[in-house]
C-alpha positions in Angstrom: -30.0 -7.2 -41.4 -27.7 -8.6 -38.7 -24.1 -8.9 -39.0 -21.5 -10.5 -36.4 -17.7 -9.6 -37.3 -15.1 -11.9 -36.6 -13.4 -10.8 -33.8 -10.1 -12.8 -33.7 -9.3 -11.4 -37.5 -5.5 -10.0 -37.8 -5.5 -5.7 -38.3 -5.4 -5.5 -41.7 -7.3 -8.4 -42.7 -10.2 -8.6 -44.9 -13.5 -7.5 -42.7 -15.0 -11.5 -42.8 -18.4 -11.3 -41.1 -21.6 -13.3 -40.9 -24.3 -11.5 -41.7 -28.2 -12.4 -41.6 -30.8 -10.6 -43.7 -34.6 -11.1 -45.3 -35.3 -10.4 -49.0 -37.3 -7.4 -49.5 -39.3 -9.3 -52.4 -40.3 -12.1 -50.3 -40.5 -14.1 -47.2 -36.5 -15.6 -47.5 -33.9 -15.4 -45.3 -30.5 -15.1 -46.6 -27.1 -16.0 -44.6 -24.0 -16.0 -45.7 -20.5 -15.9 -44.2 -17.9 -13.3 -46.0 -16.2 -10.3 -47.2 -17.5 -6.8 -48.1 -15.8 -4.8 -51.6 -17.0 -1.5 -52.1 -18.6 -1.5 -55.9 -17.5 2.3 -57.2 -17.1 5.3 -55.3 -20.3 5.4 -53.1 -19.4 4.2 -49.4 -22.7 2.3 -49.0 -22.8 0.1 -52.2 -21.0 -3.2 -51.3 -20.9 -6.8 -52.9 -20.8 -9.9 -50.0 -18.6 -12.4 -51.4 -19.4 -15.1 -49.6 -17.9 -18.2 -48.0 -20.4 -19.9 -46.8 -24.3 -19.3 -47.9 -27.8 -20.7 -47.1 -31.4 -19.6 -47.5 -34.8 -20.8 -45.5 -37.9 -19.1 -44.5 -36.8 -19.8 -41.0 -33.4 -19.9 -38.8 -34.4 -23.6 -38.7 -34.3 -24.1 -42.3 -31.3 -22.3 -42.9 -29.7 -24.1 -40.2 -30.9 -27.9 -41.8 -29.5 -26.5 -45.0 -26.3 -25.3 -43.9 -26.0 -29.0 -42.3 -26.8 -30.5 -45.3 -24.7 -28.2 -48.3 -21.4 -28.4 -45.6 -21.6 -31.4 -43.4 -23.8 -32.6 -40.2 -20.5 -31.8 -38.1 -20.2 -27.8 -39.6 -20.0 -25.3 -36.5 -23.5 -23.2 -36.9 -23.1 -19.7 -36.2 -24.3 -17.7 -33.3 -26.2 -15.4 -35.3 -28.3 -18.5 -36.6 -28.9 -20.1 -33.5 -32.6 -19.6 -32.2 -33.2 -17.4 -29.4 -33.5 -18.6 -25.8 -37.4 -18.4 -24.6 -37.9 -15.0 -22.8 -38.8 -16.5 -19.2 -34.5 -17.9 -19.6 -33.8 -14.9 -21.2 -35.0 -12.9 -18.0 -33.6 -15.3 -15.9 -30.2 -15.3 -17.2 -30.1 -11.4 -17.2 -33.0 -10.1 -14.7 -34.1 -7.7 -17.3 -37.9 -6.7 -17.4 -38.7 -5.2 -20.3 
C-alpha cells in the first residue's frame, strides 16, 4: 500500500490522503482519495471514506478511469503517475543502485 498525505491540510483537520493499494484476492489496483475513522478500539482497524475512487489492473487504467468517472481536465495524482524510466531516474539523481 502507498499513501501520500496532504501536506497543505490545516492542524486539526481531517488526515485526507491518497492512498494506492492491490487486492489481496486478485490482480486489482485500488485508489482512492480520503479520510481514515478508526472502527472500535483497535488502532490499526480503519475505514477509508473516500472522495475520489478508481480501480484498474494497471496505473494506466486507473488513470483512464479516473479521466473518465471525473472529467478529462481532473488533476491525476502524483502517486498515480507512472514512474520515470530508470536510465532518467539515474540521471536526474546519480544514484546507482
Amino acid at each position: 500500500m502507498a499513501r501520500d498525505e496532504d501536506e497543505n491540510r490545516e492542524p486539526d483537520a481531517s488526515r485526507n490522503s491518497h492512498n494506492l493499494y492491490k487486492s489481496t484476492l486478485g490482480r486489482w489496483l485500488h485508489y482512492c482519495h480520503g479520510y481514515e475513522v478508526k472502527v472500535g478500539t483497535c488502532e490499526v482497524r480503519v475505514d477509508i471514506i473516500c472522495d475520489r475512487k478508481s480501480s484498474g489492473t494497471s496505473l494506466e487504467e486507473i488513470r483512464a478511469r479516473f479521466r473518465a468517472r471525473y472529467g478529462p481536465d481532473v488533476e491525476i495524482p502524483s502517486l498515480l503517475e507512472s514512474p520515470p524510466p530508470i536510465e532518467e531516474m539515474y540521471r536526474e539523481t546519480g544514484y546507482d543502485s
